[in-house]
C-alpha positions in Angstrom: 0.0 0.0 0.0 1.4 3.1 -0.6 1.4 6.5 1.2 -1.4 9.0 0.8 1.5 11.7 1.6 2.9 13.3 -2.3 5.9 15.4 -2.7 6.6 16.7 -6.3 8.4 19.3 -8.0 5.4 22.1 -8.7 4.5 23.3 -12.0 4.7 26.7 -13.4 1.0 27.3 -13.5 -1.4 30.1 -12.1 -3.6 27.1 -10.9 -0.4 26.1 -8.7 1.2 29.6 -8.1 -2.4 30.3 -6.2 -2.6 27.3 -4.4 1.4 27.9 -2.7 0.4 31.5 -2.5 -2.7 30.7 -0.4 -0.6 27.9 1.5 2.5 30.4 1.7 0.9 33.0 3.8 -1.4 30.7 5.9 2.2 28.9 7.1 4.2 32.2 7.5 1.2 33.5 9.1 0.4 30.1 11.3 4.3 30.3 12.6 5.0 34.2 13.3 1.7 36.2 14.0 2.1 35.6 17.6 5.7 37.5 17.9 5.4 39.8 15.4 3.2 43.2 15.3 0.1 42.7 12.7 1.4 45.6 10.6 5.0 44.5 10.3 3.1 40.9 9.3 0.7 42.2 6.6 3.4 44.2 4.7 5.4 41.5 4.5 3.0 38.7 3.3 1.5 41.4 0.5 5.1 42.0 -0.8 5.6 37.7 -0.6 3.0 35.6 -1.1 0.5 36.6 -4.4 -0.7 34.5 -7.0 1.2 36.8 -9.7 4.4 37.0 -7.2 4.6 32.7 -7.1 3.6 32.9 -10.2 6.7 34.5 -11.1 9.1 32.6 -8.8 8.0 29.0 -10.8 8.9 30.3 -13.8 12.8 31.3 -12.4 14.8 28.6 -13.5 16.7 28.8 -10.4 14.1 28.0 -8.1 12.4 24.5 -7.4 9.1 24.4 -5.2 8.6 20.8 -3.7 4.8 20.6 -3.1 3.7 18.3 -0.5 0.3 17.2 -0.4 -2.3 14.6 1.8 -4.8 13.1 -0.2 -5.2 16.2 -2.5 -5.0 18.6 0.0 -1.8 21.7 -0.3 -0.1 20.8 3.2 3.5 21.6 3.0 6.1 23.2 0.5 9.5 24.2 0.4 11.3 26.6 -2.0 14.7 25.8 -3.1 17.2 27.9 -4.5 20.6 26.4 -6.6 23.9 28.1 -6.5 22.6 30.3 -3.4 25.9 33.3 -1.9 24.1 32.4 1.2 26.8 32.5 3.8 29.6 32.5 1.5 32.7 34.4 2.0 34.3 36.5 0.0 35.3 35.2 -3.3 33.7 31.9 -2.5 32.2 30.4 -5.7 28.0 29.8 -4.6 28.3 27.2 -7.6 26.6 23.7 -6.4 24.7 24.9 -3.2 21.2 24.8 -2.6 19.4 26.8 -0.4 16.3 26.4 1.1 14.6 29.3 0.8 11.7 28.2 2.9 9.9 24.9 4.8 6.6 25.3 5.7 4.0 23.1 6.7 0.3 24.0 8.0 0.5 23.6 11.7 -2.3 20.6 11.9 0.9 19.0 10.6 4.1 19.8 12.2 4.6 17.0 14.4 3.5 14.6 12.2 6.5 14.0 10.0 5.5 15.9 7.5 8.0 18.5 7.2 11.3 15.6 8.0 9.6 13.7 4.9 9.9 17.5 3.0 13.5 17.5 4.3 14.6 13.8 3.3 13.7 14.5 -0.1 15.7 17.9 -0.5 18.9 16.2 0.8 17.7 13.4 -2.5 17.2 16.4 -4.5 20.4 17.7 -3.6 22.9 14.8 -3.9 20.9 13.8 -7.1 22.3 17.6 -8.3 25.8 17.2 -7.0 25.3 19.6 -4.6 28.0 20.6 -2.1 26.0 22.1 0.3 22.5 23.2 1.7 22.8 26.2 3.5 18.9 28.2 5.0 18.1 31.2 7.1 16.2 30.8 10.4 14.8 33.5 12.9 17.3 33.3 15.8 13.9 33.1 18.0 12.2 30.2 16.0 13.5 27.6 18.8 11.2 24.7 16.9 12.5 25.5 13.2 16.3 25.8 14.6 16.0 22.0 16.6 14.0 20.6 13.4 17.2 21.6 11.1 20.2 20.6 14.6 18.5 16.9 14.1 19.4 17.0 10.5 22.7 18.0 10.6 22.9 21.6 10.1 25.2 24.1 11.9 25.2 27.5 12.1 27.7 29.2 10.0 26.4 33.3 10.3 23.7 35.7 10.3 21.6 38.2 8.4 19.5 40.7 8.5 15.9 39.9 7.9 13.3 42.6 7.2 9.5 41.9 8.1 7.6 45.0 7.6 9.6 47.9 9.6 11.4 45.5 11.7 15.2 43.8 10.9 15.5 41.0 12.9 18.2 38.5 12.7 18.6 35.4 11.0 21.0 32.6 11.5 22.6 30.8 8.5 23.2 27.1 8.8 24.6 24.9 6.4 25.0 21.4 6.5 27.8 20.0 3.6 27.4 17.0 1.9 28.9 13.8 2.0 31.9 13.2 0.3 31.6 17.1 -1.3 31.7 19.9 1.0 
């Protein structure tokens, strides 16, 4: 018998650009409202998550979506980005490093699996690319997202700025090399 849980690599469609859209800001919503200020939060899911702005971001060569989904239903994504500077020093070539731009998963779901299952198959997508390295930025207060990525390996390596709304916060940057490459 086989799993009712799907991840696939999204298509470049309006059709699929709402649906991660909708799903986008529902996660980013589900996982910060509660320590951010609403007005800080609303201006930074209308410049993020759109139909037209996903839209866009499926048709970038450089990005991949993995769409998870439960019997039909949009429950998870992650957006990855190949040859990411994330974290790289100076004159360091970003060429075979994927970053994950961002995990969500609705928050019936977190707990469940879900999001290690969205993980497993970036670190396949990864070393089926010849990828050195998957680097990712995490709020330095997201204690849950920061122990999800610990368990799979990844260390922090520096931080950025991150701008929601009005406010910077900070972001660490982990990366976690790959076997045999980095």
């Amino acid at each position: 018998m086989s799993s009712p849980l799907r991840i696939s690599i999204a298509k470049a469609n309006l059709t699929t650009a709402t649906r991660l859209a909708a799903l986008g800001s529902q996660t980013f919503n589900e996982t910060f409202a509660a320590d951010n200020k609403p007005e800080d939060m609303a201006a930074f899911l209308a410049e993020t998550y759109g139909p037209d702005i996903q839209l866009a971001e499926l048709q970038q060569p450089r990005y991949t979506f993995l769409l998870a989904e439960m019997q039909g239903e949009l429950v998870g994504f992650a957006k990855l980005w190949r040859d990411s500077p994330l974290g790289l020093t100076a004159g360091e070539p970003a060429l075979s490093r994927l970053e994950v731009k961002q995990l969500y998963v609705v928050e019936d779901w977190i707990g469940t699996g879900l999001g290690a299952a969205l993980m497993r198959r970036i670190l396949d997508l990864a070393q089926a690319e010849n990828c050195t390295a998957i680097v990712l930025g995490v709020w330095e207060r997201n204690e849950r997202a920061k122990a999800f990525y610990q368990r799979f390996g990844f260390r922090e390596v520096g931080e950025l700025a991150f701008k929601l709304g009005a406010d910077i916060q900070r972001d660490l940057i982990l990366r976690k090399g790959l076997a045999g490459r980095a």
